[in-house]
C-alpha positions in Angstrom: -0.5 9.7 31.5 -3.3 9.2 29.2 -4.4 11.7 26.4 -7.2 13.9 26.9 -10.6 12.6 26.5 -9.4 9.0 26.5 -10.1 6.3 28.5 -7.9 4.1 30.7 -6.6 0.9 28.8 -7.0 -3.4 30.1 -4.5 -3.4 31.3 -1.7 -1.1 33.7 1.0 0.8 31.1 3.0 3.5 31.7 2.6 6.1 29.0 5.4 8.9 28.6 4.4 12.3 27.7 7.8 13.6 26.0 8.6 17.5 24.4 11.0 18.2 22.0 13.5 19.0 24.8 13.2 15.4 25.9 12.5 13.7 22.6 16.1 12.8 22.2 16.5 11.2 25.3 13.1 9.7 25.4 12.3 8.2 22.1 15.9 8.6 20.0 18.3 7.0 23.1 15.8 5.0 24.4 14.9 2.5 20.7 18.6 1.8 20.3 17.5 -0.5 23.2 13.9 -1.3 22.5 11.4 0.0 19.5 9.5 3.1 20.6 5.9 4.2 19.6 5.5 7.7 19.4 2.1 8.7 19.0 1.4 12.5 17.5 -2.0 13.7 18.9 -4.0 16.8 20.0 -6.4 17.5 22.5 -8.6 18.6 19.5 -8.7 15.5 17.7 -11.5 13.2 17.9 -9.9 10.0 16.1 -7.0 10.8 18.2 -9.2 10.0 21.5 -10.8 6.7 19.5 -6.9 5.4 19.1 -5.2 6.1 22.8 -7.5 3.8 24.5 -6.5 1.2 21.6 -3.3 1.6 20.9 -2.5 1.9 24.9 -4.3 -1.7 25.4 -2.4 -3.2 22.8 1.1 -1.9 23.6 0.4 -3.1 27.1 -0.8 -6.4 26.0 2.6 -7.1 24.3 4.3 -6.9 27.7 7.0 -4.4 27.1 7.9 -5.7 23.4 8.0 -2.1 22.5 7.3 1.4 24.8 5.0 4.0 24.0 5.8 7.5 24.1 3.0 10.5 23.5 3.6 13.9 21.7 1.0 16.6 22.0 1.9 18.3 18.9 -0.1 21.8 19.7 2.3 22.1 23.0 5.2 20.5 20.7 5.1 20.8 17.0 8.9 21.2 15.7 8.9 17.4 16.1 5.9 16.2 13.9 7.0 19.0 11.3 10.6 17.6 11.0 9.0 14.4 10.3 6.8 15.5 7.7 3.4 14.5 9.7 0.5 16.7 8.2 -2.2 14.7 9.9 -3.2 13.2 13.0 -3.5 10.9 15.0 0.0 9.9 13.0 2.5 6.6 15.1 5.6 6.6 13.8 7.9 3.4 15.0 11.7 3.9 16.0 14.1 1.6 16.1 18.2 2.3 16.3 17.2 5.4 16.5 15.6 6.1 12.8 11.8 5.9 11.9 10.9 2.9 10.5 7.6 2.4 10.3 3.9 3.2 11.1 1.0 4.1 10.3 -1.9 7.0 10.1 -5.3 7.1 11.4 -7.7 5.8 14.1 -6.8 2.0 12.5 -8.3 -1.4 14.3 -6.4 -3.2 17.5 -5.4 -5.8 14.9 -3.1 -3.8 12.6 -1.2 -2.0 16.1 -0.5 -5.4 16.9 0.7 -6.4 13.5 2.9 -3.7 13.6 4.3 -4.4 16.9 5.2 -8.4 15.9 7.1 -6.9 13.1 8.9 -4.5 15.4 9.6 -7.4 17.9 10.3 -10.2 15.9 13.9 -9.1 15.3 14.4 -8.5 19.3 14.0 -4.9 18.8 15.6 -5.2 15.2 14.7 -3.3 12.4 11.2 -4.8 11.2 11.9 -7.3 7.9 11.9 -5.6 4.7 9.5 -8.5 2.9 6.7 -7.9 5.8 7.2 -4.8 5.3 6.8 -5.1 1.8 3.3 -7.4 2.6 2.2 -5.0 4.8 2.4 -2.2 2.2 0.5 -4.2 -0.8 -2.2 -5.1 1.6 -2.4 -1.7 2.7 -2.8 -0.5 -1.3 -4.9 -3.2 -1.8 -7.2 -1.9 0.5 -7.1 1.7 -0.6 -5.3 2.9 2.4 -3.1 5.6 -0.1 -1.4 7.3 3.0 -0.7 3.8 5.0 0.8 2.4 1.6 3.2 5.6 1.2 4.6 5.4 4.4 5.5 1.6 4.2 7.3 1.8 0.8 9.2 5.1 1.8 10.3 3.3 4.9 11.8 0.2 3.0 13.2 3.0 0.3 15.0 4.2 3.2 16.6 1.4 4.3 17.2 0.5 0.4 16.5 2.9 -2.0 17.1 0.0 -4.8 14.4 -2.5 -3.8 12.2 -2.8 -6.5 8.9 -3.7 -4.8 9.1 -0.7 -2.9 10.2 1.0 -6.0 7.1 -0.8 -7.8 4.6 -0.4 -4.9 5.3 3.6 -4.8 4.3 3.9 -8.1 1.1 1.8 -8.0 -0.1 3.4 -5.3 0.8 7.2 -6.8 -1.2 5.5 -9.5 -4.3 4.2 -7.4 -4.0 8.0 -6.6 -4.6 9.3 -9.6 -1.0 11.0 -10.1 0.2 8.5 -13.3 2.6 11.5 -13.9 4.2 10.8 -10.7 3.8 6.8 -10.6 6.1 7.3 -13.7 8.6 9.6 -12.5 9.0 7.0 -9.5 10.0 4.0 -11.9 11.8 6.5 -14.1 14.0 6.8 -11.0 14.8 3.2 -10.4 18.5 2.2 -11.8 19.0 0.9 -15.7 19.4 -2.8 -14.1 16.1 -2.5 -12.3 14.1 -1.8 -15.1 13.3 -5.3 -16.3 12.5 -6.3 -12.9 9.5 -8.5 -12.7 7.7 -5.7 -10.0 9.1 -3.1 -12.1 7.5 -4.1 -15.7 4.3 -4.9 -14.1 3.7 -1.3 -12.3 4.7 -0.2 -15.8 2.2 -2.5 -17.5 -0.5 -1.0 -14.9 0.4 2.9 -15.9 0.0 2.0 -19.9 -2.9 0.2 -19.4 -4.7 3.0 -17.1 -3.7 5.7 -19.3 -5.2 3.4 -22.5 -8.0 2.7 -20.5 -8.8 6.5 -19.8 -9.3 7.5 -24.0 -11.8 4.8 -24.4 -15.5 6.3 -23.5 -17.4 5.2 -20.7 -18.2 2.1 -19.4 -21.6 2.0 -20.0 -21.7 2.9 -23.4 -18.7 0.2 -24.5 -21.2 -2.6 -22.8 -24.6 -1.3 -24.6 -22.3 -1.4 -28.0 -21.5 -5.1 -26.9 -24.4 -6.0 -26.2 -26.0 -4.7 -29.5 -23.5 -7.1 -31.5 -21.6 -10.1 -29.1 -19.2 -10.4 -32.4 -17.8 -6.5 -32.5 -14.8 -7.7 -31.1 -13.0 -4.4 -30.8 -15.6 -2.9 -29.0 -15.4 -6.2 -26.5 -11.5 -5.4 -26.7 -12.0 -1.6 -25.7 -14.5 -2.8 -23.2 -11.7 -5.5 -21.3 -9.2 -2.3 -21.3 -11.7 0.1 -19.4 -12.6 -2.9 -17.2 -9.3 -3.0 -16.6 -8.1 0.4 -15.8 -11.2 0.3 -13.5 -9.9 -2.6 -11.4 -12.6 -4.5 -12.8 -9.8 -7.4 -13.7 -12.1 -10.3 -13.6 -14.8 -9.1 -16.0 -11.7 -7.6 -18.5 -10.7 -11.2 -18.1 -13.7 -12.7 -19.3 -14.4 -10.5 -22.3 -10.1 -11.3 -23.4 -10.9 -14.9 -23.6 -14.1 -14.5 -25.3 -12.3 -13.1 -28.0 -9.7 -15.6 -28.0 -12.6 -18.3 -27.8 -14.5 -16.7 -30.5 -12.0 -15.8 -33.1 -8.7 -16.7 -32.0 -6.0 -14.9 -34.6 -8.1 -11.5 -34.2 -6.5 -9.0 -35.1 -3.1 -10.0 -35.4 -3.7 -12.6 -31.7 -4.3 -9.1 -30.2 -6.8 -10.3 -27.0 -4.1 -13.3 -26.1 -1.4 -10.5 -26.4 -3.4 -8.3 -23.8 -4.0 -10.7 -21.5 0.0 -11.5 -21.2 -0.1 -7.4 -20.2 -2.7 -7.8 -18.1 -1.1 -10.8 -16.3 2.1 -8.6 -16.1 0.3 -5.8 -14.6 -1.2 -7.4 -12.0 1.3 -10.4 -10.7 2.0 -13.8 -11.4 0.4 -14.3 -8.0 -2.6 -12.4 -8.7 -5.7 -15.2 -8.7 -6.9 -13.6 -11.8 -4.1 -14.2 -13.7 -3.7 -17.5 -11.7 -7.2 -18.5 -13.0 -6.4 -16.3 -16.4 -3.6 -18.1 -17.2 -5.2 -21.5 -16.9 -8.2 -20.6 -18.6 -6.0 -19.6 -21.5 -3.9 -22.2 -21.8 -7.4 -24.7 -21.6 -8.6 -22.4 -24.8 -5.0 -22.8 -26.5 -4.3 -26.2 -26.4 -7.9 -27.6 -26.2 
């Protein structure tokens, strides 16, 4: 059965409309033997009728590597409130009988079927906790908040110690504007966890945002730099809004300036910042990747 207002997917797939009489037996019972899709909708929702057609073609297309199973949440609601869905369309991912992951959103046939390989490539198993991990960063990285949450809570569940997930939470309450909150997440993490690589950089990333956020507007720390090239602390204030802007390149380019200009400034302070900026955003980061070895080129020139 398909949802209202959508049309019929590529290719032939049986679609079960469950209740929450039958969500036990249709979607709990049933992925202790193969992942289950459930997809929340309404007959209301317009994205909802852009993703049925989708997500049906794609669930068919992977030839019974995971079933789908449709909730209309207006007929059925005790479901998607247990679960803590407060939008829709929302496809939550069960496997062994727990939610494990998903995602939010009218999103492109690509990342349904990314989400189904990692469902499948255990053989129904629970989805591995490093893709998971990828898939949450890319999801950040792309400014999908609500996508990013949902991964990093899911790996949380399975291990509330991991300190990516721990790390990524935090960034992305960050990215959010909640700093309060990002903080309160890595405040949470255990004593031993707290000089974890992940862990110091998310922290790195809160300093420098809140740092960032006392230093005046862009446009007036560039016209200051522009009036006199050697004011380095103006440059310096300029790299830290950069910075907090996600501007990381040009911050990166105004550091080494410094450093190329007057080296010992300041006590070494723009080579100091750049080792927090390289913390805050990854050894695998290519800005610090090309930071790092445009320092060094500068150091030992």
């Amino acid at each position: 059965m398909l949802a209202t207002g959508a049309s019929a997917p590529s290719e032939s797939l049986a679609v079960k409309e469950t209740t929450t009489r039958d969500f036990m037996v249709d979607v709990i019972e049933e992925s202790r033997t193969q992942p289950v899709l459930v997809d929340f909708w309404a007959p209301w929702c317009g994205p909802c009728k852009q993703l049925a057609p989708v997500l049906e073609k794609t669930v068919a297309a992977s030839k019974g590597a995971v079933k789908l199973v449709k909730m209309n949440i207006d007929e059925h609601p005790a479901v998607a409130g247990q679960l803590g869905i407060q939008s829709i369309p929302a496809v939550i991912a069960f496997v062994d009988g727990q939610p494990v992951d998903g995602f939010m959103g009218a999103v492109p046939e690509s990342q349904i079927r990314t989400l189904i390989e990692r469902l499948s490539a255990g053989k129904g198993g629970a989805p591995d906790p490093a893709e998971l991990l990828d898939a949450g960063e890319a999801a950040l990285a792309q400014n999908a908040l609500t996508e990013a949450v949902e991964i990093f809570g899911a790996v949380l569940q399975q291990n509330p110690e991991e300190p990516r997930a721990l790390a990524g939470l935090a960034r992305t309450r960050l990215a959010g504007g909640d700093a309060t909150g990002a903080k309160a997440v890595l405040d949470s993490a255990p004593p031993k966890l707290q000089n974890d690589t992940a862990i110091a950089g998310a922290r790195a990333q809160i300093e420098l945002a809140e740092r960032g956020a006392d230093l005046g507007e862009i446009p007036g720390l560039e016209a200051r730099v522009a009036a006199d090239p050697a004011d380095h602390q103006a440059r310096f204030d300029l790299a830290l809004a950069l910075a907090a802007a996600g501007r990381t390149e040009e911050a990166l380019n105004h550091l080494l300036d410094i450093v190329r200009r007057d080296r010992g400034w300041n006590d070494d302070a723009a080579r100091k910042q750049l080792v927090q900026f390289f913390d805050a955003w990854g050894p695998t980061d290519p800005v610090t990747i090309a930071g790092r070895r445009r320092l060094s080129s500068l150091l030992f020139a």
